[in-house]
N, C-alpha and C positions, 0 to 999 in steps of 0.2 A: 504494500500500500504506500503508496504518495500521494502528497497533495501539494500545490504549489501556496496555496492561501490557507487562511483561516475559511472562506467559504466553500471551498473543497471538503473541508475537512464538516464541515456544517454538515452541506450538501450532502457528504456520505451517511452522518450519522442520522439523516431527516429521511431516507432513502432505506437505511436498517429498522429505525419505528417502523415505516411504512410495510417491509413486509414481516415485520415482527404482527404486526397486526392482521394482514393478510392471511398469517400461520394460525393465529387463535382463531380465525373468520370459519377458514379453512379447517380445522378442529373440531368446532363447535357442531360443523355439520355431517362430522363423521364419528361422533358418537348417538349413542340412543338416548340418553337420560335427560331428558328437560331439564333437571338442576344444574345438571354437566358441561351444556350447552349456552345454558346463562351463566355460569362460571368462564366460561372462556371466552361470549360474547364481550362480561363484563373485562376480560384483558385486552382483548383485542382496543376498546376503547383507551382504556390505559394506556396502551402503544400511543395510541393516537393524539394522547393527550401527551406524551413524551414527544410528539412529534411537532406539536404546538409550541411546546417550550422552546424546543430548539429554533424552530422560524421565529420564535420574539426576539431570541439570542442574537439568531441573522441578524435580524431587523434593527437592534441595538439596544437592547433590553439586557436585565439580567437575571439570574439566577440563583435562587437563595445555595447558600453553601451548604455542602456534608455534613450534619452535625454527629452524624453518631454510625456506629457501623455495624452491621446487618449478623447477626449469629448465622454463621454455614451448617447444619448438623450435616451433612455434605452424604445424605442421602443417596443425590441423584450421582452420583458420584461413581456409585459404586454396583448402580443397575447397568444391563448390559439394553443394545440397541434395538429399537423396536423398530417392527415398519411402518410407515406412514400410510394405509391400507384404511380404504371406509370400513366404518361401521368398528371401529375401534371401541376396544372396554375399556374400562375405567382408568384401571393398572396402567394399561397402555399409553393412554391419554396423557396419564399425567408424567408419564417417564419423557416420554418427548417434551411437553413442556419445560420441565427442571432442566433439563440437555441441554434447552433453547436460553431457556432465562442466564444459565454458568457460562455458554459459551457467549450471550451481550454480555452479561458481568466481565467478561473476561476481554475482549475487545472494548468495551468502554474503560478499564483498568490498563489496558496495555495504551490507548490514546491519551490518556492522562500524564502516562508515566513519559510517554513520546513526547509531551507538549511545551512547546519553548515559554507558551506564554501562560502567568499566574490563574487569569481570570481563564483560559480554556482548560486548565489542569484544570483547575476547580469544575466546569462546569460537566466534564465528563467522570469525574470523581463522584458528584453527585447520582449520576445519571446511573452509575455502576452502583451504589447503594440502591436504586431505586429496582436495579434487575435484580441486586442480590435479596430484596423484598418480597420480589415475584418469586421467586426461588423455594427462598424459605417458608412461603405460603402452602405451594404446591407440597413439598415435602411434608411439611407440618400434613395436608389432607392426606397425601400417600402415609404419613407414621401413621394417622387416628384411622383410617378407614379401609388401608389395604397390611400394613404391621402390626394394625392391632386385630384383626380380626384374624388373624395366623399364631 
């Protein structure tokens, strides 16, 4: 990855929401469970509204800072890969999400760590607690509803 500007690097991270959300849209409609469904409808939104932040960012806006950092019980970690196949179970659904959410954490952490400038460290630091949220959500439903019930 390169970028020659700070809008490059915008532009890609505005481009990553966009099918981050694309991927919950897409989720939502390959499982069965109505609650399942609005569970990932309601990420996909989410995405979207990460994706909002970053065009305010563009635009000349800012972005409140990282205040606190996100516990990994680092679940998804350690499941193996599912396929992205309709009509997906629960199990499944949500191993792919946790996959998704570690690998933005992990790309918005490594553009952080790249960034020359104070205010774009920050703004991608934030944005990596905000995956690692999503993260530990998913897991948290995968520990109560597919670990505890084994």
């Amino acid at each position: 990855m390169s970028w020659n500007n700070l809008e490059d690097i915008l532009n890609f991270a505005i481009n990553n929401e966009i099918e981050a959300a694309d991927f919950y849209s897409d989720l939502a409609n390959k499982v069965k469970n109505p609650n399942t469904q609005i569970l990932f409808r309601d990420f996909a939104k989410e995405e979207m509204r990460h994706k909002k932040i970053l065009e305010n960012i563009k635009a000349g806006g800012n972005l409140r800072s990282a205040t606190e950092t996100v516990v990994d019980l680092k679940i998804g970690d350690y499941l193996v890969e599912v396929d992205q196949k309709d009509n997906l179970g629960y199990q499944d659904a949500l191993i792919l999400a946790m996959k998704r959410e570690k690998a933005a954490f992990m790309l918005y952490t490594d553009l952080a760590n790249a960034s020359g400038s104070a205010e774009l460290k920050e703004v991608f630091a934030s944005l990596a607690q905000e995956e690692a949220r999503h993260k530990l959500s998913f897991e948290t439903e995968y520990d109560q509803h597919i670990l505890g019930e084994n």
